[in-house]
C-alpha positions in Angstrom: 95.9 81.2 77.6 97.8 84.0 78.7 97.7 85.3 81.7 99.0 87.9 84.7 99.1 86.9 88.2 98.2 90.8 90.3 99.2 89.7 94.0 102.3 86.8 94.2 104.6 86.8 97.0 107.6 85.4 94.9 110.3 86.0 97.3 109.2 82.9 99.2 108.6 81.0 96.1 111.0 78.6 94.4 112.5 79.1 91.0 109.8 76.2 90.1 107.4 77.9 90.2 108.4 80.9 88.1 108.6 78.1 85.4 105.2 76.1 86.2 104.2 79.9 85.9 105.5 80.5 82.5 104.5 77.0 81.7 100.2 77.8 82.2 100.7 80.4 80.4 101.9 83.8 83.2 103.3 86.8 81.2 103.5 89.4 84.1 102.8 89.6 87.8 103.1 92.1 90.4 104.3 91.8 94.0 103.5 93.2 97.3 105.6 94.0 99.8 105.2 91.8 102.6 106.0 90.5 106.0 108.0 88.0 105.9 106.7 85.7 108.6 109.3 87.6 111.4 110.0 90.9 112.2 112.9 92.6 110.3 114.9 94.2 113.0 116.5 97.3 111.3 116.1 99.4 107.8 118.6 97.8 106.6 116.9 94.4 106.5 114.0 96.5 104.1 116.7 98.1 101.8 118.3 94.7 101.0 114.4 93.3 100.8 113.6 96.9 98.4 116.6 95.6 96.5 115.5 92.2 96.3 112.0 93.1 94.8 113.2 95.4 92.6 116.8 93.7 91.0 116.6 89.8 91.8 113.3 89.2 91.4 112.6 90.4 88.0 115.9 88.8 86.9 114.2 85.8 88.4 111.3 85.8 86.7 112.7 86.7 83.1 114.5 83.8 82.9 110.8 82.1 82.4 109.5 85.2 79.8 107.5 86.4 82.8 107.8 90.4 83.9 107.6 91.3 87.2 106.3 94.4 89.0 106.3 95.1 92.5 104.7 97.1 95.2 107.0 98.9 98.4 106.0 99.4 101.9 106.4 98.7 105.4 103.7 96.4 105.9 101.3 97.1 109.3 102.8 94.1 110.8 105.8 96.0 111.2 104.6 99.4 111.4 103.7 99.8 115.1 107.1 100.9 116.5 107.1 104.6 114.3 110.5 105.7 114.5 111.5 102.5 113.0 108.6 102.7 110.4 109.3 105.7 109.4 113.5 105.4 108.9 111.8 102.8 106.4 109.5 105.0 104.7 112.6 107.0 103.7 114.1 104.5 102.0 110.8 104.1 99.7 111.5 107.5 97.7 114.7 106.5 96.1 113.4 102.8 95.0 110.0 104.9 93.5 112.1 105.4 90.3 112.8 101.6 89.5 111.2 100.9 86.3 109.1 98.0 88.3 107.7 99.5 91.1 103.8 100.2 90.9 103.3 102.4 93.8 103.0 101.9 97.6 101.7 98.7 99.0 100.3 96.5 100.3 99.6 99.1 103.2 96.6 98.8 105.8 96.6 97.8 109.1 97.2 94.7 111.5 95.9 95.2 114.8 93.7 98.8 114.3 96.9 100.5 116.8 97.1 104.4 117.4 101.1 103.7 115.8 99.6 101.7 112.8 97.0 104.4 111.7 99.9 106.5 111.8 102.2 105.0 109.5 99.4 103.8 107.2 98.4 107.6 106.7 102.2 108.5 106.2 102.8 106.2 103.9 100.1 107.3 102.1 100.7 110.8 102.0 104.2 109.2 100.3 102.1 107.6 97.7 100.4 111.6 97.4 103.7 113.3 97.5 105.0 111.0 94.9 101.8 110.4 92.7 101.9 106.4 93.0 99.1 104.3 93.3 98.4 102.5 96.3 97.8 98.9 97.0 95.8 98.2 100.4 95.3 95.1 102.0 92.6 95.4 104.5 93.5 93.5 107.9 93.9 90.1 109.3 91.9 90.4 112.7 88.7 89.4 114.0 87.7 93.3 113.4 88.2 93.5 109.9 85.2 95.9 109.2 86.9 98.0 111.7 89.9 98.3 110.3 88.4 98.4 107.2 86.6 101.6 108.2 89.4 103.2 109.4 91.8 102.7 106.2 88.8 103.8 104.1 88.6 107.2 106.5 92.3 107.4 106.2 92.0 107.3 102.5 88.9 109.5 101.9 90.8 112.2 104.0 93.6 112.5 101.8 93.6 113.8 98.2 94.5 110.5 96.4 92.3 110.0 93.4 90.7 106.6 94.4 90.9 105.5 90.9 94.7 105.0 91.8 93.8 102.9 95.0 93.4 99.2 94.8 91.7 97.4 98.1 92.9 94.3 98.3 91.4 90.7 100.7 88.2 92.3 100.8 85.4 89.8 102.0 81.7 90.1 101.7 81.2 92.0 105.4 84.0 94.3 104.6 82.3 96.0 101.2 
């Protein structure tokens, strides 16, 4: 059976398991952008991970016959200081135009911040301004419906068709 894996974080995976991938039977998945258990300390750090996700990676993968799509963002782990958020976000737009790249995502929101709500609603007006779908991973905290609500209201106010928004780690309290 054939099958596509829709949320793999393959930069912290071996080459294995691209090929015990291929081997059950993957054809295609798609990546978020992530945090990658520390914080990045400079744009930089997110152009040579941009790059990563969008040149190694699905080199990576199609040496096992599996395509590999991927999502950009500054995750809201890393999205509390703004001025560094956003000299991220401008590297997005130029990366928008690899042939991999889905949209924006996974975006949301770590610990509910002033700063966070911020960047999640910039980087959703990027995913507006450049008619991308969005990918949104709801948070991580003990006030997940919270959060929850807010990225909802942050979403509702802009005009992203929510046909083109995918919630993702969404638990029964949270719908």
């Amino acid at each position: 059976m054939k099958y596509i894996d829709p949320h793999v974080h393959m930069v912290s995976r071996t080459t294995d398991d691209y090929q015990r991938m291929a081997l059950a039977g993957c054809i295609a998945i798609t990546e978020p952008a992530f945090w990658a258990g520390f914080d990045r300390s400079s744009a930089q750090g997110f152009y040579d991970y941009y790059r990563q996700l969008t040149e190694y990676e699905p080199r990576r993968a199609a040496l096992f016959g599996i395509q590999h799509f991927t999502w950009l963002c500054i995750n809201p782990k890393e999205a509390d200081d703004p001025a560094f958020a956003r000299d991220v976000i401008a590297l997005i737009p130029d990366f928008l135009k690899c042939d991999n790249v889905l949209g924006i995502g996974e975006i949301g929101l770590n610990k509910n911040t002033k700063n966070e709500k911020i960047i999640l609603e910039e980087q959703i007006a990027l995913a507006e301004t450049h008619h991308q779908l969005v990918l949104v991973h709801t948070p991580h905290l003990e006030d997940k419906r919270k959060g929850t609500r807010l990225i909802m209201d942050a979403l509702s106010a802009s005009n992203i068709d929510p046909g083109r928004i995918l919630i993702d780690h969404v638990e029964e309290h949270t719908v």
